[in-house]
SEFIZA-3560 file (N, C-alpha, C; in Angstrom, 3 decimals):
REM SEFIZA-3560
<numar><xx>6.158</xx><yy>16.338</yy><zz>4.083</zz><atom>N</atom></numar>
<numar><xx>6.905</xx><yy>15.148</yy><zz>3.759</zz><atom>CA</atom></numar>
<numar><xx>6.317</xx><yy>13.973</yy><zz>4.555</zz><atom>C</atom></numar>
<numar><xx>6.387</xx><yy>12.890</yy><zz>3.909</zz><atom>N</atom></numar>
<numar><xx>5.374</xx><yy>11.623</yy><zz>4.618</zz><atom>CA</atom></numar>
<numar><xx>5.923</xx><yy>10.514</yy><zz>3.673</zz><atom>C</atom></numar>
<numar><xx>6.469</xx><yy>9.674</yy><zz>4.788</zz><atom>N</atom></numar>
<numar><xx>6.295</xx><yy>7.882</yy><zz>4.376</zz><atom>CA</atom></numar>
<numar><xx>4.886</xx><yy>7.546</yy><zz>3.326</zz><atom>C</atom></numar>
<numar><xx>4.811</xx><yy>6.543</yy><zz>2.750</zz><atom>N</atom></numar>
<numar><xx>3.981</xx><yy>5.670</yy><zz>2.125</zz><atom>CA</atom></numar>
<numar><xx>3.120</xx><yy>4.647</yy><zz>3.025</zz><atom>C</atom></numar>
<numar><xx>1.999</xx><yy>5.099</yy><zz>3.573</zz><atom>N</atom></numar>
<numar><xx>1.170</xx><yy>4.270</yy><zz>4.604</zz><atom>CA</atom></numar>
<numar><xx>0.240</xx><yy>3.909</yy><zz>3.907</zz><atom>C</atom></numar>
<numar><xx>-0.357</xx><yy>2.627</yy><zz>4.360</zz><atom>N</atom></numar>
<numar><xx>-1.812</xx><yy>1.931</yy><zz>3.843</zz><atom>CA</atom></numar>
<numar><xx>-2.526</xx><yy>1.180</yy><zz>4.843</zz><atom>C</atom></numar>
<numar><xx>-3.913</xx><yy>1.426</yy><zz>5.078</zz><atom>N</atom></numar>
<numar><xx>-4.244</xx><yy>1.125</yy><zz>5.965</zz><atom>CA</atom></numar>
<numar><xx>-5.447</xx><yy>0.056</yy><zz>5.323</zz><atom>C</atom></numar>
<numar><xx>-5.881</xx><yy>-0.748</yy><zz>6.262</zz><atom>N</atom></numar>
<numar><xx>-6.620</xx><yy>-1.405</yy><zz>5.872</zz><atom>CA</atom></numar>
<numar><xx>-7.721</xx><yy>-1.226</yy><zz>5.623</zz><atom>C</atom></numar>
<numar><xx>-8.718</xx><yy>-0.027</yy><zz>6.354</zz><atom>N</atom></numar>
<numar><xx>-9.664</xx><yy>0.735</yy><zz>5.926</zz><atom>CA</atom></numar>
<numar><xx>-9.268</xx><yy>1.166</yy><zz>4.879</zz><atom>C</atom></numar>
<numar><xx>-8.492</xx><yy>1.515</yy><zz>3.944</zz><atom>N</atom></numar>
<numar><xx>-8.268</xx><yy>2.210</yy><zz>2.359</zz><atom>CA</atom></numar>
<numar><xx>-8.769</xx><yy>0.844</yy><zz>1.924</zz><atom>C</atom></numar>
<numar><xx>-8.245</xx><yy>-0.127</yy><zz>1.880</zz><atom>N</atom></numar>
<numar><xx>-7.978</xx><yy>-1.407</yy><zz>1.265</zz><atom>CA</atom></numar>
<numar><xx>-9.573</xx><yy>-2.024</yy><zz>1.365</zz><atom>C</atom></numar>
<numar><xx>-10.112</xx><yy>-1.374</yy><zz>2.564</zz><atom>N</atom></numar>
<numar><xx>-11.827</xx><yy>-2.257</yy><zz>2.572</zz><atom>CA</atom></numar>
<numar><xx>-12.774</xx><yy>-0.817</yy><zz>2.113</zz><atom>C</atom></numar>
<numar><xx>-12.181</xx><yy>0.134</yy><zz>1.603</zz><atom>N</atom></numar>
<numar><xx>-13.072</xx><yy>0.806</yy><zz>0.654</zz><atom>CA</atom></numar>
<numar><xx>-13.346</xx><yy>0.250</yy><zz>-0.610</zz><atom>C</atom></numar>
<numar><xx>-12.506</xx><yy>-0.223</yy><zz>-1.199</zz><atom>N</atom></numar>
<numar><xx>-12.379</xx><yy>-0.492</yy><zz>-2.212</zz><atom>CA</atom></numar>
<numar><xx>-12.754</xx><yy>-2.434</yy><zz>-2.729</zz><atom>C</atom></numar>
<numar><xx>-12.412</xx><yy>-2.962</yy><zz>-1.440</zz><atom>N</atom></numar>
<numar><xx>-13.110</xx><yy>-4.418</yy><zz>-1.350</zz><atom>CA</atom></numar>
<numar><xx>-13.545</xx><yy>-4.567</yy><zz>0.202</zz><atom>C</atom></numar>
<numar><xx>-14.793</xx><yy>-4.384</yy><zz>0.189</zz><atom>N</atom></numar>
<numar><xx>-15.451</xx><yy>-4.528</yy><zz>1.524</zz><atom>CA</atom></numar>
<numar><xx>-15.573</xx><yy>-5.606</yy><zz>2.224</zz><atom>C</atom></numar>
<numar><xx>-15.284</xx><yy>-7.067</yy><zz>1.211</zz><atom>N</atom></numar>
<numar><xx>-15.460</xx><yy>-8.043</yy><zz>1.858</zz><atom>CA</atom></numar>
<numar><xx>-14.397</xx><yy>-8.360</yy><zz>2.182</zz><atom>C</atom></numar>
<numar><xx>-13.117</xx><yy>-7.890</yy><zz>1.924</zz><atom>N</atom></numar>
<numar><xx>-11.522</xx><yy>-8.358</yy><zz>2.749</zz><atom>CA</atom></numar>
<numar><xx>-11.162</xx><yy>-8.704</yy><zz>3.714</zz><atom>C</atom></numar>
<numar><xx>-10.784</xx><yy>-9.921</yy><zz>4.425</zz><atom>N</atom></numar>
<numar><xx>-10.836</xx><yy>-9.817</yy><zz>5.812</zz><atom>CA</atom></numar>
<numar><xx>-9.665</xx><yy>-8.749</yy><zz>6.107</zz><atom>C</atom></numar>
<numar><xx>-9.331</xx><yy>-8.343</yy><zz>7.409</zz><atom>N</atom></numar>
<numar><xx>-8.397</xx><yy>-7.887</yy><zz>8.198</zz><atom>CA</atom></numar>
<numar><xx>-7.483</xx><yy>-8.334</yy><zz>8.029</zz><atom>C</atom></numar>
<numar><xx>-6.896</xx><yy>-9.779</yy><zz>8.203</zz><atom>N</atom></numar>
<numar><xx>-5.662</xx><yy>-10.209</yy><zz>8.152</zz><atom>CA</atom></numar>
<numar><xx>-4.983</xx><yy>-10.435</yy><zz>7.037</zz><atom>C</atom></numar>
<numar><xx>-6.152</xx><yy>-11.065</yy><zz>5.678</zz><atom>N</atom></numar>
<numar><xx>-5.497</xx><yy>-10.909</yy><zz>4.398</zz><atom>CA</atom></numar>
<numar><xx>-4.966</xx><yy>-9.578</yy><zz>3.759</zz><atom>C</atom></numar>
<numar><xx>-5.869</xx><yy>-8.622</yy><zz>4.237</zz><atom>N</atom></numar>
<numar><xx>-5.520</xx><yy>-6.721</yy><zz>3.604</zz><atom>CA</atom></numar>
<numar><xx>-4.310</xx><yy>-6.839</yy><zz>3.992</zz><atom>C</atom></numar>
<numar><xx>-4.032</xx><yy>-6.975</yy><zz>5.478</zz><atom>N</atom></numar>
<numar><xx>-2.687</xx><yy>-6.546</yy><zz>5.815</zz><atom>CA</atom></numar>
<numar><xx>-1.746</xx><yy>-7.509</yy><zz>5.875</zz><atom>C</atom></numar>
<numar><xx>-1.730</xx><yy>-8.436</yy><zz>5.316</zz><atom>N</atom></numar>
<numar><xx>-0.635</xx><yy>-9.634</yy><zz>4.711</zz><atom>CA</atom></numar>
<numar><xx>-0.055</xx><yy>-8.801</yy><zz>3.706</zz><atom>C</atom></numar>
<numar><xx>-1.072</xx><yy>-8.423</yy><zz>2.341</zz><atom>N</atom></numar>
<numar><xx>-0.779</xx><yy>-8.388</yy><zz>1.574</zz><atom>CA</atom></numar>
<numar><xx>-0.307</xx><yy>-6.573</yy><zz>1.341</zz><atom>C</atom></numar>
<numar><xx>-0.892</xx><yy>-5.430</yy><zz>2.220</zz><atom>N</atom></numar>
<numar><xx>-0.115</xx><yy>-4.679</yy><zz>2.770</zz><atom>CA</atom></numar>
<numar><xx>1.193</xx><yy>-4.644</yy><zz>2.488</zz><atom>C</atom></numar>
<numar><xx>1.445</xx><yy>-5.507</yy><zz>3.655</zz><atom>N</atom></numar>
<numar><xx>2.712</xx><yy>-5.653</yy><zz>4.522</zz><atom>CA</atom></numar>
<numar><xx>3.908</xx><yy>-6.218</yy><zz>3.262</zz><atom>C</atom></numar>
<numar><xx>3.736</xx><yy>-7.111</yy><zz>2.822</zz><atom>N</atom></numar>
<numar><xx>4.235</xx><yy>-8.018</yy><zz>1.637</zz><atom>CA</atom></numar>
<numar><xx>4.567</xx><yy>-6.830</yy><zz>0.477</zz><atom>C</atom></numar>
<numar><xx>3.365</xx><yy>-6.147</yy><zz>0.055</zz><atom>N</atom></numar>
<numar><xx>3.918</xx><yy>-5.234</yy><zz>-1.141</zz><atom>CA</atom></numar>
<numar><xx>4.495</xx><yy>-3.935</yy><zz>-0.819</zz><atom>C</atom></numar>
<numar><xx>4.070</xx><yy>-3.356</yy><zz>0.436</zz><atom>N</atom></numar>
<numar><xx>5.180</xx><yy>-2.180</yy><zz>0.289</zz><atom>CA</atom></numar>
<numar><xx>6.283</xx><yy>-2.477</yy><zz>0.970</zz><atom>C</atom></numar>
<numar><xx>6.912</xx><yy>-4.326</yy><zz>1.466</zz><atom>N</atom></numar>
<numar><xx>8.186</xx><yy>-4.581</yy><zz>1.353</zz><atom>CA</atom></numar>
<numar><xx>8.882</xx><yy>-4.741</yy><zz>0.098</zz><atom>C</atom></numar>
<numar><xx>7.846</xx><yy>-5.281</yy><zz>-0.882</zz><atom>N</atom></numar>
<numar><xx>8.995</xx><yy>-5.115</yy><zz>-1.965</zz><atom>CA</atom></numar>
<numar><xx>8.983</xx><yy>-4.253</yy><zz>-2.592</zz><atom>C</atom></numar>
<numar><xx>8.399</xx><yy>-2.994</yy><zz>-2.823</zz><atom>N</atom></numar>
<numar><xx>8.250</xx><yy>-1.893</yy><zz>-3.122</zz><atom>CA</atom></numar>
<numar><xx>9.573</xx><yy>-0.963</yy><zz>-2.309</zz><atom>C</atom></numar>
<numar><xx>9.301</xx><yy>-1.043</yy><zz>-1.585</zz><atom>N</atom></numar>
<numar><xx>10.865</xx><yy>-0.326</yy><zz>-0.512</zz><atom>CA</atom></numar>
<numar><xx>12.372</xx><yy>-0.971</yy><zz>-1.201</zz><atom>C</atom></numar>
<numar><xx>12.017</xx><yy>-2.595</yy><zz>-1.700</zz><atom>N</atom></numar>
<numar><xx>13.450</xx><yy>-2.749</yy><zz>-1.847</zz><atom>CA</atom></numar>
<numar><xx>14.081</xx><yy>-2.399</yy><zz>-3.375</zz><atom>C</atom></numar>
<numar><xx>13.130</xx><yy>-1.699</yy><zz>-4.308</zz><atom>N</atom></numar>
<numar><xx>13.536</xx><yy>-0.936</yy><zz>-5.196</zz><atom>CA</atom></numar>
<numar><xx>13.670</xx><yy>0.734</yy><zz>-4.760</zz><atom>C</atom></numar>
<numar><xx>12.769</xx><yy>1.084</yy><zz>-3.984</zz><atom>N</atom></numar>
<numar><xx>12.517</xx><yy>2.142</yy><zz>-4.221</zz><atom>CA</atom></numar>
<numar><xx>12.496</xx><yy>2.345</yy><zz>-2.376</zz><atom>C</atom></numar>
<numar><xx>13.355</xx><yy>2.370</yy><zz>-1.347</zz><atom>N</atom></numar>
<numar><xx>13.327</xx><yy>2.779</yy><zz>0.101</zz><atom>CA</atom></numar>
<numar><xx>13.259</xx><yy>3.593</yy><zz>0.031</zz><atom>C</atom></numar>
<numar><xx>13.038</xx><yy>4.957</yy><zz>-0.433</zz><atom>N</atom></numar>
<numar><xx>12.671</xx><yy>5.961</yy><zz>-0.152</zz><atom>CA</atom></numar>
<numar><xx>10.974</xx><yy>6.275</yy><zz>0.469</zz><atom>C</atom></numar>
<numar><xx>10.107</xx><yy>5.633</yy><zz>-0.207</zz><atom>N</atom></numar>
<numar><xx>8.774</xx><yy>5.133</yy><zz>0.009</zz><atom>CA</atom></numar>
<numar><xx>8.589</xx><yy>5.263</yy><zz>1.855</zz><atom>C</atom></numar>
<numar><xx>9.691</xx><yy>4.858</yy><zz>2.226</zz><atom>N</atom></numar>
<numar><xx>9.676</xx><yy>4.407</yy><zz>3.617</zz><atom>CA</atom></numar>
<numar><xx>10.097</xx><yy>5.766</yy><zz>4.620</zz><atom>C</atom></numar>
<numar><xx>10.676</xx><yy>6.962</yy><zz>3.799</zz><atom>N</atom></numar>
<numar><xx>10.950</xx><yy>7.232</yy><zz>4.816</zz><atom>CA</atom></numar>
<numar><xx>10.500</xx><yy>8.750</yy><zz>4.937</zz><atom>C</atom></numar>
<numar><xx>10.111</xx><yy>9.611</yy><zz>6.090</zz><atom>N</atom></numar>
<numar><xx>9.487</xx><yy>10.434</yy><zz>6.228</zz><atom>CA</atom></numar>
<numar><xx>10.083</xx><yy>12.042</yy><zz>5.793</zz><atom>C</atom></numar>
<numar><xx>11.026</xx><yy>11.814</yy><zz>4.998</zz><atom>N</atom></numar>
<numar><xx>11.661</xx><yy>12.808</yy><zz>4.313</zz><atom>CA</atom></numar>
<numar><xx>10.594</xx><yy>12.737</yy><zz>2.142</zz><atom>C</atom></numar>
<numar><xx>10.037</xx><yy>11.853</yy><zz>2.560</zz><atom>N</atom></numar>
<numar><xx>9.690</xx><yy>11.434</yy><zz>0.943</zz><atom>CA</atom></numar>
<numar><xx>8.640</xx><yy>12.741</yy><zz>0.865</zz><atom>C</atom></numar>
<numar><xx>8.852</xx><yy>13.199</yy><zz>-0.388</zz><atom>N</atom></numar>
<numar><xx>7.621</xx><yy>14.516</yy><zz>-0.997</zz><atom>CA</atom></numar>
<numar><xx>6.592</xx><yy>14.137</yy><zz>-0.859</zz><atom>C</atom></numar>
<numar><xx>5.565</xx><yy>14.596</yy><zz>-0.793</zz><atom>N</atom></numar>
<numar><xx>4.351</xx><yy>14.387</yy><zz>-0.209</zz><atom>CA</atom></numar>
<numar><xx>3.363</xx><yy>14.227</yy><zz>-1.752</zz><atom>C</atom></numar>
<numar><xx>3.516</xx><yy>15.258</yy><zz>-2.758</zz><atom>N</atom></numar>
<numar><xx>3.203</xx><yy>14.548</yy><zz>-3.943</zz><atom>CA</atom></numar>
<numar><xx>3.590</xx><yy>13.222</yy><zz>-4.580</zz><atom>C</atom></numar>
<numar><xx>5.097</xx><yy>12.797</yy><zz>-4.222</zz><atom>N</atom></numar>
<numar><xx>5.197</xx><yy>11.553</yy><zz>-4.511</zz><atom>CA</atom></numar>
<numar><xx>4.783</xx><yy>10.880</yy><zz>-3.662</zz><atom>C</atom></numar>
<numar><xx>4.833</xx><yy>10.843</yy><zz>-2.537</zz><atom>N</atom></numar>
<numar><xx>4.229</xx><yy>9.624</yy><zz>-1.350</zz><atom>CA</atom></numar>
<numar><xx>3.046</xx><yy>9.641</yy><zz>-1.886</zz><atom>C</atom></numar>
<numar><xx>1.804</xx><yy>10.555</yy><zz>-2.251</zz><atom>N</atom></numar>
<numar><xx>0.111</xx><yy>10.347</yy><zz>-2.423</zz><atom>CA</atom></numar>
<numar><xx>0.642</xx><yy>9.532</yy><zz>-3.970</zz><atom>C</atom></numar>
<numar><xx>0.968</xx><yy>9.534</yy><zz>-4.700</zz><atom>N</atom></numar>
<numar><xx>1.453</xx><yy>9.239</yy><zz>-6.142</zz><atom>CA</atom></numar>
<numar><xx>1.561</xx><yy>7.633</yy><zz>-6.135</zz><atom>C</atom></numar>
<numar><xx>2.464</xx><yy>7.171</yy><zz>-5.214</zz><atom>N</atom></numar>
<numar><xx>3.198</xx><yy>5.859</yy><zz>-4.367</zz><atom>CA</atom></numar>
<numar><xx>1.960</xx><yy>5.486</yy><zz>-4.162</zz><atom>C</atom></numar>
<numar><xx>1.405</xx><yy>6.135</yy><zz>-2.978</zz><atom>N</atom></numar>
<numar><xx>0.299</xx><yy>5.293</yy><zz>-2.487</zz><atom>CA</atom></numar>
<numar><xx>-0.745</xx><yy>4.649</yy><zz>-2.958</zz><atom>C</atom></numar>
<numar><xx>-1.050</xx><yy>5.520</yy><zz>-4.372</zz><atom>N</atom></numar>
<numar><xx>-2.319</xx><yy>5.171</yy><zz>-5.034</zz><atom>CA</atom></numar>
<numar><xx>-1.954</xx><yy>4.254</yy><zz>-5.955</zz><atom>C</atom></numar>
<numar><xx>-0.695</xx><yy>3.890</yy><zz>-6.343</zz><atom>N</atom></numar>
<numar><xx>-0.366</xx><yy>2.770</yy><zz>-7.617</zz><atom>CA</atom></numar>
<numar><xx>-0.231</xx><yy>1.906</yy><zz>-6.748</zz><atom>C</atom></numar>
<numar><xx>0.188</xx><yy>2.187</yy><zz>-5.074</zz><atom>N</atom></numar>
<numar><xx>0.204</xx><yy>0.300</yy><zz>-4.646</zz><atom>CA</atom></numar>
<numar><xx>-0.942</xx><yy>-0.066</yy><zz>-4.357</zz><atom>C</atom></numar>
<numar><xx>-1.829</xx><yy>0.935</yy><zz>-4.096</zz><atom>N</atom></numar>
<numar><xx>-3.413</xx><yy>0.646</yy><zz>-3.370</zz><atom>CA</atom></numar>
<numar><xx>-3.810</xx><yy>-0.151</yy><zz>-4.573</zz><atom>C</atom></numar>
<numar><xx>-3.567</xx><yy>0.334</yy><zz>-5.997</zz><atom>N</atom></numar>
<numar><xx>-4.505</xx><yy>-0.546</yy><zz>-6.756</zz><atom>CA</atom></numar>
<numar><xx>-3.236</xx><yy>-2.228</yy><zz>-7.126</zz><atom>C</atom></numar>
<numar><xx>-2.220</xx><yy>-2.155</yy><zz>-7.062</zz><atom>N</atom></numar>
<numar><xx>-1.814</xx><yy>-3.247</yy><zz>-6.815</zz><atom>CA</atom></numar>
<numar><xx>-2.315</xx><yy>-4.545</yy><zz>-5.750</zz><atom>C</atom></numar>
<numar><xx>-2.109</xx><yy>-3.806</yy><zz>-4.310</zz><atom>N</atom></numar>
<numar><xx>-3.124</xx><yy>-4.628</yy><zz>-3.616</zz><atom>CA</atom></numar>
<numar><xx>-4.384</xx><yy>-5.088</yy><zz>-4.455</zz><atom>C</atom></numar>
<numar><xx>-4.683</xx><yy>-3.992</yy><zz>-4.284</zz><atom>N</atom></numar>
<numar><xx>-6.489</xx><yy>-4.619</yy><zz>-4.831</zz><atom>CA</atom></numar>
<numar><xx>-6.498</xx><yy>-5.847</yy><zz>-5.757</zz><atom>C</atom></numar>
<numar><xx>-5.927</xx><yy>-5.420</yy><zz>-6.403</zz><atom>N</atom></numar>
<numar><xx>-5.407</xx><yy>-6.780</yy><zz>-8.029</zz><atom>CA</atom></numar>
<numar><xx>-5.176</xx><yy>-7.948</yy><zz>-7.406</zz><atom>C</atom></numar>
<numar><xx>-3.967</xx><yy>-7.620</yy><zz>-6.402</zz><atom>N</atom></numar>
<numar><xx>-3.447</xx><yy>-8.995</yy><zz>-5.775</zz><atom>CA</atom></numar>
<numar><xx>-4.762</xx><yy>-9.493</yy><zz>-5.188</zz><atom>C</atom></numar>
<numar><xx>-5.408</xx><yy>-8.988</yy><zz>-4.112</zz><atom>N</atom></numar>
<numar><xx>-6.297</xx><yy>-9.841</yy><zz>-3.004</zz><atom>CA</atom></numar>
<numar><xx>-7.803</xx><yy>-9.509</yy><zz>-4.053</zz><atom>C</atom></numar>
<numar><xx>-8.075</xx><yy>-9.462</yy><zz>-5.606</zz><atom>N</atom></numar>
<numar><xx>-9.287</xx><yy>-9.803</yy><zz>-6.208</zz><atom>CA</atom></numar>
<numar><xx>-8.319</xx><yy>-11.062</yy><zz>-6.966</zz><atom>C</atom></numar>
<numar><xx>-7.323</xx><yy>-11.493</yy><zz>-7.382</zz><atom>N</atom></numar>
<numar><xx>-7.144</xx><yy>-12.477</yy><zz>-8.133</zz><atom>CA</atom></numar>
<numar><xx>-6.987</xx><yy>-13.466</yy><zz>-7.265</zz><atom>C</atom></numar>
<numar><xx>-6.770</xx><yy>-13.457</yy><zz>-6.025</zz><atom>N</atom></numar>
<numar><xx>-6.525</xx><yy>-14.665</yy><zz>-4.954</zz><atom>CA</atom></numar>
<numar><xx>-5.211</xx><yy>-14.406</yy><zz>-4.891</zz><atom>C</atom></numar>
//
């Protein structure tokens, strides 16, 4: 069982040129509003197939967000 984590190394696999502080703005920003439908995301009782599940639809959300500006 495992929370929904994203790190900014995931986030600069996928866009290498990201700075640090924008990845984790925008991090920080989407799996808050992601929690406020869905707090479970957050907490370390969450299934571990759904947390990897979670993680990979916000990872490509980020991405979307910080390639469109």
């Amino acid at each position: 069982m495992s929370a929904v984590s994203i790190s900014v190394e995931e986030i600069r696999e996928e866009l290498p040129g990201v700075t640090d502080a924008k990845a984790q703005r925008v991090i920080d920003g989407t799996l808050a509003r992601a929690a406020l439908f869905a707090p479970c995301i957050l907490s370390d009782e969450f299934d571990d197939d759904k947390s990897a599940a979670a993680k990979d639809i916000l990872i490509e959300v980020i991405v979307r967000a910080l390639e469109a500006g």
